[in-house]
C-alpha positions as CSV (number, residue, x, y, z in Angstrom):
1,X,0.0,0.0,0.0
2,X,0.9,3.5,-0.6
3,X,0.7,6.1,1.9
4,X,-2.6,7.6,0.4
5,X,-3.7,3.8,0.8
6,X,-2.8,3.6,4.5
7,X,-4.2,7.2,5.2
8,X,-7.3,5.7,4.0
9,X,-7.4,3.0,5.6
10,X,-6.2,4.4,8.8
11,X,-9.1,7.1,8.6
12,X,-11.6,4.6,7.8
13,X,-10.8,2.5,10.9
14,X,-11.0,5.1,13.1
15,X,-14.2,6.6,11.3
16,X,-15.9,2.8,12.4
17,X,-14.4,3.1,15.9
18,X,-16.5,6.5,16.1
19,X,-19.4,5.1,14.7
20,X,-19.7,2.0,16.9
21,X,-19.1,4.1,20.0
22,X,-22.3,6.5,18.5
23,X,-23.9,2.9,18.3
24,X,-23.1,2.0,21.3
25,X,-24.4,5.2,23.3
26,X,-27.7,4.6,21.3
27,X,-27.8,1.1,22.2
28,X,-27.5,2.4,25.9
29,X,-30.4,4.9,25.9
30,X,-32.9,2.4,24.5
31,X,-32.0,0.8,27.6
32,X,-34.0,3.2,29.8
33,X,-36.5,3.8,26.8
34,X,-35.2,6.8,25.2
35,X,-36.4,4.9,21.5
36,X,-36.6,7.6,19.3
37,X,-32.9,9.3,20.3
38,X,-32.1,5.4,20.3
39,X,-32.7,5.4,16.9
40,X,-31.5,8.3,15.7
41,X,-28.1,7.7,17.1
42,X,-28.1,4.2,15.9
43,X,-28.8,5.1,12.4
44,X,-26.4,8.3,12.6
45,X,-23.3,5.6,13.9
46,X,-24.1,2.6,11.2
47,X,-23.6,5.2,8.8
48,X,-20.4,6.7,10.2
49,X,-19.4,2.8,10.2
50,X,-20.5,2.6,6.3
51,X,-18.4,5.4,5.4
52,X,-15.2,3.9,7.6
53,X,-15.8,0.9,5.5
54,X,-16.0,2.7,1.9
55,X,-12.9,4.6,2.8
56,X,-10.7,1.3,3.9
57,X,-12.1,-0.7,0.9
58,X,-11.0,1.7,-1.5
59,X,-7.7,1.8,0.3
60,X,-7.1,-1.6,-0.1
61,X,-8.1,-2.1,-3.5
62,X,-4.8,-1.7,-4.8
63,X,-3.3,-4.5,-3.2
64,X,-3.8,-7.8,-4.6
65,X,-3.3,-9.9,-1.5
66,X,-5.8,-7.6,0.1
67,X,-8.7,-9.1,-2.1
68,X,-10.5,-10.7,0.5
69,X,-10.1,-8.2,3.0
70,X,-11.5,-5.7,0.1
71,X,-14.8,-7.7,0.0
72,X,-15.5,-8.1,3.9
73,X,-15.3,-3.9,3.9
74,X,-17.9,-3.7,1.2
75,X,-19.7,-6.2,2.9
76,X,-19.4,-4.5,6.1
77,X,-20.5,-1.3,4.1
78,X,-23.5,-2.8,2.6
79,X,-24.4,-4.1,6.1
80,X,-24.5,-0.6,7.9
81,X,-25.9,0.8,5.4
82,X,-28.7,-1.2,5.6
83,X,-29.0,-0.9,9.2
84,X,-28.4,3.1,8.8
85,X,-31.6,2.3,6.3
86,X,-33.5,0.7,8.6
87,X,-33.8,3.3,11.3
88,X,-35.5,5.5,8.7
89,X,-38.5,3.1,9.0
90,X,-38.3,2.4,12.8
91,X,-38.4,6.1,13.1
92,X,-41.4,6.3,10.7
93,X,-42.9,3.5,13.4
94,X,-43.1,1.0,10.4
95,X,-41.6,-1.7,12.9
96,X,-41.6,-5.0,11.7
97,X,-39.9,-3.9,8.1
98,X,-37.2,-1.6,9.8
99,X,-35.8,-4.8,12.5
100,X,-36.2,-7.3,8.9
101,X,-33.6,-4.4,7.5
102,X,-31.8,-4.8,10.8
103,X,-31.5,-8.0,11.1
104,X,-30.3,-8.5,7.1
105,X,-27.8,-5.3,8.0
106,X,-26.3,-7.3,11.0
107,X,-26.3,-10.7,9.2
108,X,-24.4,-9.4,6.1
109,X,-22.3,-7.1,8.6
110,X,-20.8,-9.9,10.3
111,X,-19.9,-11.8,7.0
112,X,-18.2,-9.1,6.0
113,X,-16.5,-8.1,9.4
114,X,-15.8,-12.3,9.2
115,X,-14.4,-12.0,6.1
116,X,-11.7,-9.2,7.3
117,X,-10.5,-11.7,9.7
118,X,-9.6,-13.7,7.2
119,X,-8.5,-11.3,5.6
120,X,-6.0,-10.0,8.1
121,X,-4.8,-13.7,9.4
122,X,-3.5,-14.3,5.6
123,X,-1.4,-11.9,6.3
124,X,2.2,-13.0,6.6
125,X,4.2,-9.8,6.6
126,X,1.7,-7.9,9.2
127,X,3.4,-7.3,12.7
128,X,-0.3,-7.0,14.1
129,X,-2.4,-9.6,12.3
130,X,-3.2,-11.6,15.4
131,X,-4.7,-8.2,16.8
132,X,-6.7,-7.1,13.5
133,X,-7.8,-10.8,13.0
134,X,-9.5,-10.5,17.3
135,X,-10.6,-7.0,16.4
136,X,-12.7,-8.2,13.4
137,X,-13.5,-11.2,14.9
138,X,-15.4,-9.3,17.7
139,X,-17.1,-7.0,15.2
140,X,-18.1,-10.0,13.8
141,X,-19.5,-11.6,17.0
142,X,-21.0,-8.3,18.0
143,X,-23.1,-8.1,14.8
144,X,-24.2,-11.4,14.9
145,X,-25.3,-10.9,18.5
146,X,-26.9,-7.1,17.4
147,X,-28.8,-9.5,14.7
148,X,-30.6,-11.5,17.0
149,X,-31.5,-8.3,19.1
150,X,-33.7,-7.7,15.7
151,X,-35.1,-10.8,16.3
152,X,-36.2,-10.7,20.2
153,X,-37.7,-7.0,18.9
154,X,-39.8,-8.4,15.9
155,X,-41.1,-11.2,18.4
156,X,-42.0,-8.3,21.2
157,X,-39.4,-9.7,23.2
158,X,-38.6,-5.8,23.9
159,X,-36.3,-6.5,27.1
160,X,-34.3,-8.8,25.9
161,X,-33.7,-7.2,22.2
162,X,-32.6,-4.1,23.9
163,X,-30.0,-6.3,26.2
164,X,-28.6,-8.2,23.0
165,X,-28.3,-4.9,20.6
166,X,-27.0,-3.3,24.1
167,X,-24.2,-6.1,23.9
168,X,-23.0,-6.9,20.5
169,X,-22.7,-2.7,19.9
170,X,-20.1,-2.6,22.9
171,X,-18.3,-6.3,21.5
172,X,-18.4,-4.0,18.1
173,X,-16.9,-1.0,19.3
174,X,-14.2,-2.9,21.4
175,X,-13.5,-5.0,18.1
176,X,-13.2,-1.6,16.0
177,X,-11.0,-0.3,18.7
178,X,-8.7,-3.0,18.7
179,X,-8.8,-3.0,14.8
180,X,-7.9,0.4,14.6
181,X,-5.0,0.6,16.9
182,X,-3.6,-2.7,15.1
183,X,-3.9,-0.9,11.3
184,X,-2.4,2.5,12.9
185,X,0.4,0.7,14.5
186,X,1.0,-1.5,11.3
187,X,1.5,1.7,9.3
188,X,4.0,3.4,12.0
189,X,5.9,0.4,11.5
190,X,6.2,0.6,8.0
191,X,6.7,4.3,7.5
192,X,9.9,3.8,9.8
C-alpha cells in the first residue's frame, strides 16, 4: 500500500471506531427507553461505520493480496448501510420492516467483518495480524449478537432485544478499537 492507501485505511478504521461508539451510546439509551434518540443515534453511527468501511475498501483495492479483506469492507458497508436504512422506518414507526432491514444489516455485517479476519490472518508480513484478526473477529460476533437483538424485537421480546443490541454494539466498538489501533500501529511500522 501507498501512503494515500494507508491514510485511508487508517481514517476509515478510526471513522468505524466513532461510529460503533455513537452505536453503542444509542444502544444504551434504548436501555432506559429513550427509543426515538435510540434510533437516531443508531442510524447516525451505522452510517459513520458505512463510510469507515468505503474509505478502507478503497484503500485496499490496490493490493492484490488484500482481495478478501476488500470484499469483507464492502460487505461491512453494505451491512451498515442497511441498518443506517433501517432506522429511517423504525423512526417512521413502520416496525416490523425496519428490524427485517436490521436483522439482514447485521447478518451481512458480520460476514463481512468475518471476512476481514480472514483477511488480516492471511497476512504473513503484518506485525499486528493476530490483533486485527481479534478485532474483526469481535465486530463479527458483535453483529451477529446485534442480529438476533432484531429478532427478540420483531417477536416483542422488547427486554431482551434491547439487552442483546446493548451487547453486540459494545463487543463492536471494542473489536473496531482493537482493529484500529492494530492498522495505525502496522502503518507506523512501515513508514519507519
Amino acid at each position: 500500500m501507498d501512503e494515500t492507501e494507508f491514510d485511508l485505511d487508517i481514517i476509515g478504521a478510526w471513522l468505524i471506531v466513532a461510529g460503533t461508539l455513537i452505536n453503542a451510546s444509542g444502544e444504551s439509551v434504548n436501555l432506559v427507553g429513550k427509543e426515538e434518540l435510540s434510533f437516531k443515534l443508531t442510524g447516525s453511527g451505522n452510517g459513520i461505520e458505512a463510510a469507515g468501511n468505503a474509505l478502507q475498501a478503497i484503500g485496499r483495492s490496490n493490493t492484490p493480496e488484500n482481495k478478501v479483506s476488500v470484499f469483507g469492507s464492502w460487505l461491512q458497508f453494505a451491512g451498515n448501510s442497511a441498518n443506517a436504512a433501517a432506522r429511517v422506518y423504525l423512526l417512521n414507526d413502520q416496525r416490523r420492516d425496519g428490524h427485517y432491514l436490521d436483522v439482514i444489516g447485521n447478518a451481512v455485517q458480520a460476514l463481512g467483518a468475518a471476512a476481514e479476519a480472514i483477511g488480516a490472518s492471511l497476512d504473513e508480513d503484518s506485525a499486528y495480524k493476530e490483533q486485527l484478526t481479534a478485532g474483526y473477529l469481535l465486530i463479527a460476533g458483535g453483529a451477529a449478537i446485534d442480529g438476533v437483538s432484531g429478532i427478540y424485537f420483531l417477536r416483542k421480546m422488547l427486554e431482551k432485544g434491547r439487552a442483546f443490541g446493548w451487547f453486540g454494539s459494545y463487543l463492536q466498538a471494542v473489536g473496531a478499537l482493537l482493529a484500529a489501533e492494530a492498522i495505525t500501529s502496522e502503518n507506523k511500522i512501515i513508514s519507519e
